[in-house]
Each structure stands twice: as structure tokens, then as C-alpha cells.
PLY file of the C-alpha trace (Angstrom):
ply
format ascii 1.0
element vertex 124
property float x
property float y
property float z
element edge 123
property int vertex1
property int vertex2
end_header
11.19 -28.02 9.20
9.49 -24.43 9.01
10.75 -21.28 10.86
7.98 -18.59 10.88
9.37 -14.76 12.20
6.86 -12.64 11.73
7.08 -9.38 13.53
3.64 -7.06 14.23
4.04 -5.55 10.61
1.98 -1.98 9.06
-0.85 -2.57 6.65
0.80 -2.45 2.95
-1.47 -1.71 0.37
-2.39 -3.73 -2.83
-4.41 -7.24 -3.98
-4.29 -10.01 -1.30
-4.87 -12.75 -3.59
-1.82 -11.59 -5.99
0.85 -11.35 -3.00
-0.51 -14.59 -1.75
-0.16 -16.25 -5.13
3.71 -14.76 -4.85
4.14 -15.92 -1.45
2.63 -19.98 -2.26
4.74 -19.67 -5.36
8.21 -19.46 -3.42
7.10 -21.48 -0.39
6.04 -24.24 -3.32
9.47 -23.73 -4.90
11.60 -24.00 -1.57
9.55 -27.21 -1.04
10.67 -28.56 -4.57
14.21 -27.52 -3.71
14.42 -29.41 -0.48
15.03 -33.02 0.95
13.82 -34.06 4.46
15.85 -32.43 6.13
16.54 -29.05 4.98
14.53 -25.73 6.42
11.98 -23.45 5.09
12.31 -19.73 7.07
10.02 -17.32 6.77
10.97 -13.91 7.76
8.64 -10.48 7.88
9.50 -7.55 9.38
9.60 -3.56 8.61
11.93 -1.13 8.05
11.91 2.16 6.38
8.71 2.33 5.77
9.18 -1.24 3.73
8.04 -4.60 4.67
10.50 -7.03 4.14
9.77 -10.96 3.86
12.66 -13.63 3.42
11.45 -17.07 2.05
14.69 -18.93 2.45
15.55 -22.59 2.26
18.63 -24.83 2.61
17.83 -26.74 -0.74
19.56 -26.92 -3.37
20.38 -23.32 -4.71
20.19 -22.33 -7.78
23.14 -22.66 -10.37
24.72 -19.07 -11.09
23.82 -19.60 -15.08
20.10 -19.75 -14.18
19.85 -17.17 -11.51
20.35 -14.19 -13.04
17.37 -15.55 -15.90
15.04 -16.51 -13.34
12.64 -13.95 -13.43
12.16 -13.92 -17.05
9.30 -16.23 -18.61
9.74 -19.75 -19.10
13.12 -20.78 -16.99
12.33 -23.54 -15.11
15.12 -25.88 -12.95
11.79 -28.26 -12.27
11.65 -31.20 -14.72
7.97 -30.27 -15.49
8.17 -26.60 -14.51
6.12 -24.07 -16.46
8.80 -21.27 -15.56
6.52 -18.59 -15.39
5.73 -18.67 -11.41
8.46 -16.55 -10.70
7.81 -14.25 -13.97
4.18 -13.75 -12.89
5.58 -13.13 -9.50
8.59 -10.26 -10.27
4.88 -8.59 -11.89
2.75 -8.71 -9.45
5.39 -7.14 -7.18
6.33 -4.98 -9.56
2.80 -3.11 -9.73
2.77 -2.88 -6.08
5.56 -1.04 -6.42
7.79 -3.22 -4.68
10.95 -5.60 -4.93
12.00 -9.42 -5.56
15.54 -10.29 -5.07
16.91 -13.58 -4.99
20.56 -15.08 -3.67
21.13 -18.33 -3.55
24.28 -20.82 -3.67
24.40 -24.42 -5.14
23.98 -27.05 -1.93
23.30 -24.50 0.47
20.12 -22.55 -0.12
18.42 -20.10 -1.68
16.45 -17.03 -0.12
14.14 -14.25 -2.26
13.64 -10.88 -0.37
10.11 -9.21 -1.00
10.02 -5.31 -0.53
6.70 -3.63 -0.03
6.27 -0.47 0.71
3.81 0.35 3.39
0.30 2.05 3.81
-0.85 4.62 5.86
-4.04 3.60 5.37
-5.36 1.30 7.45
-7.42 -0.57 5.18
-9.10 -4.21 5.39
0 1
1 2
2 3
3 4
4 5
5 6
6 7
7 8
8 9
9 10
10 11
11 12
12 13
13 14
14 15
15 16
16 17
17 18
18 19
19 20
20 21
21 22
22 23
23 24
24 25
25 26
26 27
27 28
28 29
29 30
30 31
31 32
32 33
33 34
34 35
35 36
36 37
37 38
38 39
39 40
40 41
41 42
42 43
43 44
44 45
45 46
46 47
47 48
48 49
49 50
50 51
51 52
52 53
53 54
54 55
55 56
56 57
57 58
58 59
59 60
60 61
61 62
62 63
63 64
64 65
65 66
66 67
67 68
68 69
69 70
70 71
71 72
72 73
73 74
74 75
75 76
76 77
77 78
78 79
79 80
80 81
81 82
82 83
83 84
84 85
85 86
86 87
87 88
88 89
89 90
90 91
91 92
92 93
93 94
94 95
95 96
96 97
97 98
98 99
99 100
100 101
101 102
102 103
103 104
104 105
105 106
106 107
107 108
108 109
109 110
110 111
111 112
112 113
113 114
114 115
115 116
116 117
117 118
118 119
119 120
120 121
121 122
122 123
């Protein structure tokens, strides 16, 4: 299933179609790492002039070797994984000046925290 808690969040400032290619890259990856009956939470909220998102699953989790590579280009746990999604990803956060964590434990789940920092300008 699929938990959405999205609070009434501030404007943050930067490309919409890069932080929605990060956002369908880890919802696409939590998909891959579940079976039917795991959950996919979604989490946005703000804080400190951040907004925070949690995309966290109860798949698989990612083995401790891999984890702290997984940002770098071409580590992959798929089969037929390109491993760059989450490279691409850690830079398109990275010029908006934000944050991509991930934590995860093997046969529990795995959840990546984006930091953005917030706008004052309210810009569409």
C-alpha cells in the first residue's frame, strides 16, 4: 500500500522537472524493492526553514556494503539497473542546495530523506 503525509508546505525554489525526476526515481526504486505486501510512505513536511520528504518502504533494504556507494555512478542492486538514478539524483539535489540521506536495513526497509531549503519567494 501507499501512505501519503503531506503537510501545507512553503514554496522551495529550483527546477520542477529535476526534483520530480528525483522523487519518481525513489518511488520507482521502493517499488523494485517491495513484494505485495510491503508499504510505500511518503512524508513532507517543514522545519527550519527546510522541507523535508521521507520516501520510505518496507522492502528489502539495502546491504551495508552497498549503501554507503550508492550515490556514486553506476551501483546498481537491480539485475538490469543502470546505477546512475540515484547519482543523477544526489546532483540535482545537490544544486538546489539541498540534502539526500539514505538508512536502510536488510528485510526491513529503506527510507531516503530529501532536504530543501525553502523560498521566500512565492513563485509559480
Amino acid at each position: 500500500g501507499i501512505n501519503l503525509e503531506v503537510d501545507e508546505l512553503p514554496y522551495v525554489l529550483g527546477n520542477k522537472y529535476q526534483l520530480e525526476q528525483v522523487l519518481m526515481n525513489l518511488i520507482l526504486n521502493a517499488r523494485d524493492a517491495m513484494q505485495r505486501y510491503d508499504t510505500l510512505t511518503i512524508r513532507a513536511f517543514a522545519e527550519n526553514d527546510q522541507v523535508i520528504v521521507h520516501v520510505e518502504d518496507t522492502g528489502s533494504g539495502i546491504a551495508a556494503e552497498v549503501i554507503d556507494n550508492i550515490f556514486e555512478p553506476f551501483i546498481s542492486t537491480k539485475e538490469h539497473g543502470s546505477g546512475l538514478g540515484l547519482f543523477i539524483s544526489y546532483g540535482i539535489i545537490q544544486n538546489h542546495k539541498g540534502e539526500i540521506e539514505v538508512a536502510s536495513e536488510v528485510g526491513t526497509g529503506t527510507r531516503f530523506t530529501l532536504t530543501l531549503p525553502t523560498s521566500s519567494v512565492a513563485e509559480h
